[in-house]
N, C-alpha and C positions, 0 to 999 in steps of 0.2 A: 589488534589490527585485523581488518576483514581478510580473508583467504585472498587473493589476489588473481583478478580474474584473467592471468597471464596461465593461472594456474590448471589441471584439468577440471576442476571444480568451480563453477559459477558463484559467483558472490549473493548468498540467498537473504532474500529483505521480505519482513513480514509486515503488511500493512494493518495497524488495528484500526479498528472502530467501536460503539456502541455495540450495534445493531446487526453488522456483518452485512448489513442487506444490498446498499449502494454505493460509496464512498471508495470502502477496501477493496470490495472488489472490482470497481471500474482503474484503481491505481496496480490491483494485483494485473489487470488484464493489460495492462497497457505495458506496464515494466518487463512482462513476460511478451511483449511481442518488440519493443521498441530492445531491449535486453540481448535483445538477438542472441543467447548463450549465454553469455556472461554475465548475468544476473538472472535470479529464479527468484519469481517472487509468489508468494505466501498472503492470504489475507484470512484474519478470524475475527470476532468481537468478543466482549467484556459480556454481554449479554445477547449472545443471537436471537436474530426473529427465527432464524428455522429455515428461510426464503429468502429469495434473491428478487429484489423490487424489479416488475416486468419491464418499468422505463428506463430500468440500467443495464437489462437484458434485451430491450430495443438499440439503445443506444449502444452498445458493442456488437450487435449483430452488425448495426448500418454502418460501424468501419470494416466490417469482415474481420473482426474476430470470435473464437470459437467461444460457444458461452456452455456447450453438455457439460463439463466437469466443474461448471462452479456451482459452488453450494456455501450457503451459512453458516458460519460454525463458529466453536469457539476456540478461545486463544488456548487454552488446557488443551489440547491437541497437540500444540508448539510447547509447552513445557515437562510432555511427559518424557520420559527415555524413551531412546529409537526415533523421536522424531527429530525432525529435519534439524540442523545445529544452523541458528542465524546467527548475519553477521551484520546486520541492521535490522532494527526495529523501530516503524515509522507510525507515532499517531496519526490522523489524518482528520478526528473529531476532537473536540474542548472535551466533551467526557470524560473519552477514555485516556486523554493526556492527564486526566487528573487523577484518574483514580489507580488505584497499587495493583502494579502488575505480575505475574508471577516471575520467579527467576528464572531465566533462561537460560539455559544451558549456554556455556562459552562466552559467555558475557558480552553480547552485542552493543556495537553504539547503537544511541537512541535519538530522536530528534523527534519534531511534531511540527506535522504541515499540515494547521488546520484548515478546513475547507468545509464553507455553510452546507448542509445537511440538504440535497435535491429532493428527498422523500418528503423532507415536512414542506416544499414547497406548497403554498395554495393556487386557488387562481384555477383557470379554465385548461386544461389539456397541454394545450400550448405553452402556456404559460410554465407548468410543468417539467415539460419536455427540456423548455430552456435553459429550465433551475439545472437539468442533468449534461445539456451540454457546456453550460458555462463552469459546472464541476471540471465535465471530460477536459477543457481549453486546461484550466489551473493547475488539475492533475498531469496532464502533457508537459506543461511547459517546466516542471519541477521534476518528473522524469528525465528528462531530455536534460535538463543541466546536473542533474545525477548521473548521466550513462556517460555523460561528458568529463568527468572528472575524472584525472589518472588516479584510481583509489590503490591502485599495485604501486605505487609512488608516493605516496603521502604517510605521513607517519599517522596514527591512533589521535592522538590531538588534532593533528591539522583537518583531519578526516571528520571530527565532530564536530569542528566549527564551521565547513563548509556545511553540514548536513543540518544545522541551525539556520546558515544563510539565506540556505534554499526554501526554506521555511518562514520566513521572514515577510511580512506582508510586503 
């Protein structure tokens, strides 16, 4: 069962991706401002680009949140000792829901909310831009019925079926 965010400790969710570049971290950025304390969240990828795509670092400036400390990186960060102990761990690309991840300490539930890929959008500018806002709507709206969940209330099971549902096209 996650820590319980009753508890002084935030319920920490780590968002994977491929790439690290757009995805995790517009879901790490939102869950850390919508979270308000009570959940910390976390994004790496399976294979980072190194870089944070400039159109996901437009698009969370234009809500007014803080984009200096995010960076690329990888999941091996989260599974070395001393780092952070999650208590969810959320695909959010087809990739990386597929592919073996390492063990993570304290044995998090997992779920996959996948969501089309804004970076490989094509198209003109705009066209673009939309691919990253229509991410931002998806990823919002599956945060928000995750912050909503009494997760200090629900047992281990029940907690991993909601976190499927939410996932759920």
């Amino acid at each position: 069962m996650p820590r319980s965010p009753m508890r002084p400790h935030p319920c920490n969710v780590l968002f994977l991706c491929t790439g690290n570049s757009a995805r995790s971290i517009v879901a790490e950025s939102i869950l850390n401002d919508v979270g308000r304390g009570l959940f910390r969240a976390y994004s790496a990828g399976s294979r980072p680009l190194g870089r944070v795509h400039p159109l996901a670092l437009d698009l969370l400036r234009g809500h007014g949140l803080p984009v200096g400390a995010l960076r690329s990186k990888s999941w091996d960060e989260f599974a070395r000792p001393g780092a952070p102990v999650m208590d969810l761990v959320i695909t959010v690309c087809d990739n990386a829901a597929g592919e073996i991840c390492p063990i993570w300490p304290g044995h998090p539930l997992t779920a996959h909310w996948g969501v089309p890929d804004p970076a490989a959008a094509s198209g003109t500018v705009d066209d673009q831009r939309k691919a990253f806002r229509d991410t931002w709507h998806a990823l919002l709206e599956r945060i928000r019925i995750l912050t909503a969940l009494p997760v200090e209330t629900l047992d281990r099971l029940s907690l991993q079926a909601k976190l499927h549902e939410i996932g759920e096209p």
